[in-house]
C-alpha positions in Angstrom: 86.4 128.0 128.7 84.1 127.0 131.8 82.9 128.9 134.7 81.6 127.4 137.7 79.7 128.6 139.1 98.9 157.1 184.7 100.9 157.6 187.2 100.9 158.8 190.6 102.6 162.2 192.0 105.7 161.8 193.7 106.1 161.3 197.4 108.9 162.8 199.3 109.4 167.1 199.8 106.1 168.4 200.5 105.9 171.8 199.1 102.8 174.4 200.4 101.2 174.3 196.8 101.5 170.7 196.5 98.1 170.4 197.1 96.5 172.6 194.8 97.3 169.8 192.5 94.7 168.2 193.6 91.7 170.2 193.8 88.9 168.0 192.5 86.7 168.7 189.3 89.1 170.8 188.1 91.8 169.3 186.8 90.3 165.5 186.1 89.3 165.9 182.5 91.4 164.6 179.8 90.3 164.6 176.4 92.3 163.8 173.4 96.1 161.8 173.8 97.9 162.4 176.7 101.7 164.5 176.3 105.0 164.2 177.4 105.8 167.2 179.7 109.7 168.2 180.2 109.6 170.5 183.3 113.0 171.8 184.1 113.9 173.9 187.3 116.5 174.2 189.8 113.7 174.5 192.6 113.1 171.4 194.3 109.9 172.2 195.8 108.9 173.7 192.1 109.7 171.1 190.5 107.7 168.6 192.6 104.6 170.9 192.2 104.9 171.1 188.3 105.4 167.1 188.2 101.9 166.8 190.4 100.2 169.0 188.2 101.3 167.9 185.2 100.5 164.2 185.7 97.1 165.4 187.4 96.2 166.8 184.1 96.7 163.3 182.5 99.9 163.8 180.8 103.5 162.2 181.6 106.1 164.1 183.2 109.9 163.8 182.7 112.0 166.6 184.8 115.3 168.1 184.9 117.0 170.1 187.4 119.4 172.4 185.2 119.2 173.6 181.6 121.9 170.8 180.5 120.2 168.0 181.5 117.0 169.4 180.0 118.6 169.9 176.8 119.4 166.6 176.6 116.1 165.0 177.7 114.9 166.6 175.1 116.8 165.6 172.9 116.3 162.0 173.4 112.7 162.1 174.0 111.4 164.9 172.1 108.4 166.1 174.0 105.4 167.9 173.0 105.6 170.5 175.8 108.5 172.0 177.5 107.7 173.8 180.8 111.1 175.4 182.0 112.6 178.1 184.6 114.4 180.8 183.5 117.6 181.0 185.8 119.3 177.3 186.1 122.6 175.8 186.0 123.7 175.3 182.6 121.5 176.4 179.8 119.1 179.2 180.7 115.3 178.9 179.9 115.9 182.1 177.1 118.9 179.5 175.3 117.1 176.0 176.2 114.1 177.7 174.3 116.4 179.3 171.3 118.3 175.6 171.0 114.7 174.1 170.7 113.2 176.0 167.9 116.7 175.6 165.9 116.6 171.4 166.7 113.1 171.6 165.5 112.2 169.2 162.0 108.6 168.2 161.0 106.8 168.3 164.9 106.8 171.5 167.4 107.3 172.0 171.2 105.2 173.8 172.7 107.6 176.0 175.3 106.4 177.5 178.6 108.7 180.1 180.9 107.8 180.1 184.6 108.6 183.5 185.2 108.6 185.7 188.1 105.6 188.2 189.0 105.9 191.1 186.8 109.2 190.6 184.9 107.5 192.3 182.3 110.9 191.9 180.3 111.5 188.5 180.7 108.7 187.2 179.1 108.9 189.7 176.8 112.9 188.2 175.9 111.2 184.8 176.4 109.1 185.2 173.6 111.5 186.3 171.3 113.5 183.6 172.2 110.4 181.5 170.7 108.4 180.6 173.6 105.0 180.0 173.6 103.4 181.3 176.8 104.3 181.4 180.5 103.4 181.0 184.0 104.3 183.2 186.8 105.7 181.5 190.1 104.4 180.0 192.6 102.9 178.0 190.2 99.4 177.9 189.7 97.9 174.1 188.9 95.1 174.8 188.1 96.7 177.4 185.3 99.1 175.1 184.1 96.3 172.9 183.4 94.6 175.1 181.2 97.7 176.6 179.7 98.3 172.3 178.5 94.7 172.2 177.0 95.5 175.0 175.0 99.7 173.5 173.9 97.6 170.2 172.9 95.4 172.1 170.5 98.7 174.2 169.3 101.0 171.1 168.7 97.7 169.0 167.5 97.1 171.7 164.4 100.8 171.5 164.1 101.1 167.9 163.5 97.6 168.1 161.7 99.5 170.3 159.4 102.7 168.7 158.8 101.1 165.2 157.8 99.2 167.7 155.5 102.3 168.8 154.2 104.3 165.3 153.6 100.9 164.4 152.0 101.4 167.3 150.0 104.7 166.4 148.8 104.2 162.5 148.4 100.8 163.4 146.2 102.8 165.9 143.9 105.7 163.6 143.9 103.5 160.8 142.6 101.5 163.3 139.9 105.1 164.3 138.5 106.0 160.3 138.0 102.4 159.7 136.7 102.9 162.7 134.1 106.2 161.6 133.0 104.7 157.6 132.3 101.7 158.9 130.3 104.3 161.5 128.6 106.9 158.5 127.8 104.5 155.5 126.6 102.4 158.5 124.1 105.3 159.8 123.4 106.8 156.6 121.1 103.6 156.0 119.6 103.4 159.6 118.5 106.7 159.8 117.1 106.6 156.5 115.1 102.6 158.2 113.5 104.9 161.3 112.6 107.5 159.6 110.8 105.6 156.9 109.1 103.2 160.1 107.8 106.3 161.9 106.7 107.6 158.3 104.8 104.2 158.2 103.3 103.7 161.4 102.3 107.3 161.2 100.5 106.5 157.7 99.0 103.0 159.3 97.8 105.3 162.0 96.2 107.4 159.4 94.1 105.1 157.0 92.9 105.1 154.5 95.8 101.6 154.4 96.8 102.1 150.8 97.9 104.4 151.4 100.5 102.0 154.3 101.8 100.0 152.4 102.5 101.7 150.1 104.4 102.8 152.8 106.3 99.2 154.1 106.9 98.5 150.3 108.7 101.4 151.2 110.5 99.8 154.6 111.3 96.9 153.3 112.3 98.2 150.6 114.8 100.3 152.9 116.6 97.0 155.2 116.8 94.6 152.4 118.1 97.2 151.7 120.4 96.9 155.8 121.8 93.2 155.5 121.8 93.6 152.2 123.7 95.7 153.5 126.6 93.8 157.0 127.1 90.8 155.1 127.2 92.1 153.3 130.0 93.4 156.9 131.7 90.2 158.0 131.5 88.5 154.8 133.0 91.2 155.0 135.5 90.2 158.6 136.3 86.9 158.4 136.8 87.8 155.1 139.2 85.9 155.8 143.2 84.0 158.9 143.9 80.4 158.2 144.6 79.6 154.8 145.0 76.6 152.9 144.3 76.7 149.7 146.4 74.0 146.7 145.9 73.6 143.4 147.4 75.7 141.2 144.4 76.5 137.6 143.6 79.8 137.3 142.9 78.6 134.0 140.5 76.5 136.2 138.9 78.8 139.1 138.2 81.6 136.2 137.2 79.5 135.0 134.5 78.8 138.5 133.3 82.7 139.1 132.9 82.9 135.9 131.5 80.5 136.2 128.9 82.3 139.5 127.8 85.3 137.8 127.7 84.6 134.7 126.4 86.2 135.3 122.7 90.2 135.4 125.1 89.2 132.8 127.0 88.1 130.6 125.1 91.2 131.3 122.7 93.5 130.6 125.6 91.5 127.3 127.2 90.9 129.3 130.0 88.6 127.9 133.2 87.6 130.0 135.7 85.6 128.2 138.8 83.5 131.1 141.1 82.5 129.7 144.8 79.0 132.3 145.0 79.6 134.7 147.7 76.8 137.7 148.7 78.5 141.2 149.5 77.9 144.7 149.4 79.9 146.6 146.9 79.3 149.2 143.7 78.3 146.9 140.8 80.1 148.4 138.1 83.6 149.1 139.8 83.8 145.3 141.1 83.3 144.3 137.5 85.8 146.4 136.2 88.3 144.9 139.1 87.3 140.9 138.3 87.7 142.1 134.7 91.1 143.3 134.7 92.2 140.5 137.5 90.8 137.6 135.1 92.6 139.7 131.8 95.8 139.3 133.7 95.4 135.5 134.3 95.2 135.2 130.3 97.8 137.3 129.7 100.2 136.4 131.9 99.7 132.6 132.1 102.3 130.1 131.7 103.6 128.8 128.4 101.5 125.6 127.5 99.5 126.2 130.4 96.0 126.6 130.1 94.8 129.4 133.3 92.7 128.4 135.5 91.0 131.5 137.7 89.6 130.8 141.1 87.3 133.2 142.6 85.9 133.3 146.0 84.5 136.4 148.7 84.5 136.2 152.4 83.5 137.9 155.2 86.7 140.2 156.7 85.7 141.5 160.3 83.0 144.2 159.1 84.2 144.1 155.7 84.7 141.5 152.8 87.6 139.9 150.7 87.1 138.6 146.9 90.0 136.8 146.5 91.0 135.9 142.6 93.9 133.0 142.5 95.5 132.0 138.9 98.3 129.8 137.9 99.8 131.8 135.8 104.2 133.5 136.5 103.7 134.7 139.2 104.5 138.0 140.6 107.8 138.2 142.5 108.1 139.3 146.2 110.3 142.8 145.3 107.6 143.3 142.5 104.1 143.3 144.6 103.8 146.3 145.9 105.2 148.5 142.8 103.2 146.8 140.6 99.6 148.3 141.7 101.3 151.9 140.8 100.1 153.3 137.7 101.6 152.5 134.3 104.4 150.2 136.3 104.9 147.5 134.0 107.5 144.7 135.3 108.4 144.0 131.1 109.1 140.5 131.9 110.7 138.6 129.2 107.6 137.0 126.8 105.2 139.3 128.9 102.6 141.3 126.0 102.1 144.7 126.0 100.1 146.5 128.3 99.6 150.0 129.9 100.1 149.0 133.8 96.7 150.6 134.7 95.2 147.2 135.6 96.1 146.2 139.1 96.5 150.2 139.8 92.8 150.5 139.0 91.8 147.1 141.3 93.4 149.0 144.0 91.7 152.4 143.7 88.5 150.5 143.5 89.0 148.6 146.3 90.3 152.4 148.0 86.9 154.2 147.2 85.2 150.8 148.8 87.1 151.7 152.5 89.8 149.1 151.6 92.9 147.6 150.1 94.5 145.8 147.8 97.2 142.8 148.7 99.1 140.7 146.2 100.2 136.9 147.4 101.6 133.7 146.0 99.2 131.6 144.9 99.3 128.0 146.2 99.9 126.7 142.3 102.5 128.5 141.7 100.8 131.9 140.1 99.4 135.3 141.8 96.5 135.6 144.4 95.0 138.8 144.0 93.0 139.6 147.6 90.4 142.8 147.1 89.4 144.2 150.6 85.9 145.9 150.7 85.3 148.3 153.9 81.9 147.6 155.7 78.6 149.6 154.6 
């Protein structure tokens, strides 16, 4: 072994309130992402004053002059807020609103009713319909603006809450594969101490104590290879969290990993070549990822091939990149991206035992640092390894 080291209102009908869309300093803030508005009414002149104000609030503005049309707008675009009369052609704002809730899947519409002054009971039938809130005709700009502050906040918690929700799902989803790994790859171990014990204990019983103890190495391999693999859990476990970032040579942290692997290496003709590269990253989690990465180049090298390990780091916009290279199988293109899940093992035909937790924990490691993990060919033939390290 070696190591070297916006858009514009629309011209045409005037309309008296038209120009309340424009008062200034009133309606010119816009913070947070703009919406798409779907206003429908059968009023012309309405209409044209909703479109003004809507866009003057810094939002777009699709329209629709019946309930029909409006339905299907929204169908095919799916806006955030829906700002509709309640007697049109077609659809009526009380059964556009109903047919909205029931088409709605993981993201809300807000709905507003423009309602008449004091129909008391239609906004009353409105909201059991599901709307949201209304505005009383003529229509007020300058309350329509505030009335879309308050359907961004609404729809923003909303969608705040349904990534939330998948995330939820995906991370349970995940914990119930995990469990039933750890459960499957303890559970043959287990089984094979328990009936070797029972063997023994029967052989003990008849005067065999030779073949007890046979069965007690047996034991005890199956044993070693438990402790091994929740000792790895464990490791992987307690993997991100607080970091402790230095200023590190990669040379120097090479040649520490080295060194504390140099029995395997040297067993296996290994060389592993380290261009010296300055970064910023926790001391002891980068060790553990070189460790693993340069574990896997052993183990997976090529029959009659001695591995060769090349390491290198980078600057990667604010961040940095050690890349690790071998020329070892290779990892195919369908595999690369299952294999950094825990306790995935692609059980390759002359491949040795291991508990998958290796590339799973380079990748968490490189998770806590602010970045990611990516798996390429390597230019002789084996598997580049790329660790990305978010900026201080």
């Amino acid at each position: 072994m070696t190591v070297d080291s916006t858009s514009s209102a629309p011209g045409g009908l005037r309309h008296p309130d038209m120009e309340a869309a424009n008062v200034p300093g009133l309606l010119d803030d816009n913070p947070g992402a703009a919406m798409t508005v779907l206003v429908a009414d059968d009023d012309e002149g309405s209409l044209l004053v909703a479109k003004a104000a809507v866009e003057k609030s810094g939002h777009q503005c699709i329209v629709a002059a019946d309930g029909d049309a409006a339905w299907q707008l929204y169908q095919e675009r799916r806006p955030q807020v829906v700002v509709t009369d309640l007697m049109m052609p077609g659809l009526d704002g009380f059964d556009l609103c109903r047919a909205i809730r029931a088409a709605e899947t993981g993201t809300y519409t807000y709905v507003m009713l423009l309602t008449s002054h004091g129909a008391q009971e239609d906004v009353l039938e409105g909201m059991r319909a599901g709307a949201d809130d209304y505005v009383a005709k003529p229509l007020d700009p300058f309350i329509l603006h505030t009335r879309l502050l308050a359907a961004r906040r609404v729809t923003a918690l909303h969608g705040a809450l349904a990534t939330a929700l998948d995330e939820a799902r995906d991370s349970n989803e995940r914990l119930a594969e995990f469990t039933g790994r750890v459960s499957h790859d303890l559970r043959n171990p287990l089984t094979s101490i328990l009936g070797y014990v029972e063997l023994g204990a029967t052989d003990a019983e008849s005067g065999h104590p030779e073949e007890a103890a046979e069965y007690l190495e047996i034991v005890g391999g199956s044993a070693r290879r438990m402790l091994s693999m929740v000792e790895e859990l464990l490791a992987f476990s307690t993997v991100g969290g607080s970091l402790s970032r230095s200023r590190l040579s990669l040379a120097s942290l090479v040649r520490d990993v080295t060194e504390d692997l140099r029995l395997g290496l040297q067993e296996a003709g290994a060389v592993v070549h380290c261009e010296d590269f300055v970064l910023d990253a926790d001391e002891s989690q980068l060790r553990m990822a070189l460790q693993n990465l340069i574990q896997n180049a052993v183990a997976y090298r090529r029959p009659g091939v001695p591995p060769v390990v090349t390491i290198s780091g980078q600057g990667a916009g604010a961040g940095t990149v050690v890349r690790v290279e071998d020329n070892g199988k290779g990892i195919a293109a369908t595999d690369r991206r299952r294999v950094i899940e825990p306790l995935v093992r692609l059980n390759r035909a002359g491949d040795p035992a291991g508990t998958g937790l290796g590339l799973a924990t380079c990748a968490r490691i490189a998770a806590a640092h602010g970045g990611r993990l990516e798996i390429s060919p390597a230019l002789s033939g084996g598997t580049a390894v790329s660790i990305y390290l978010g900026a201080l």
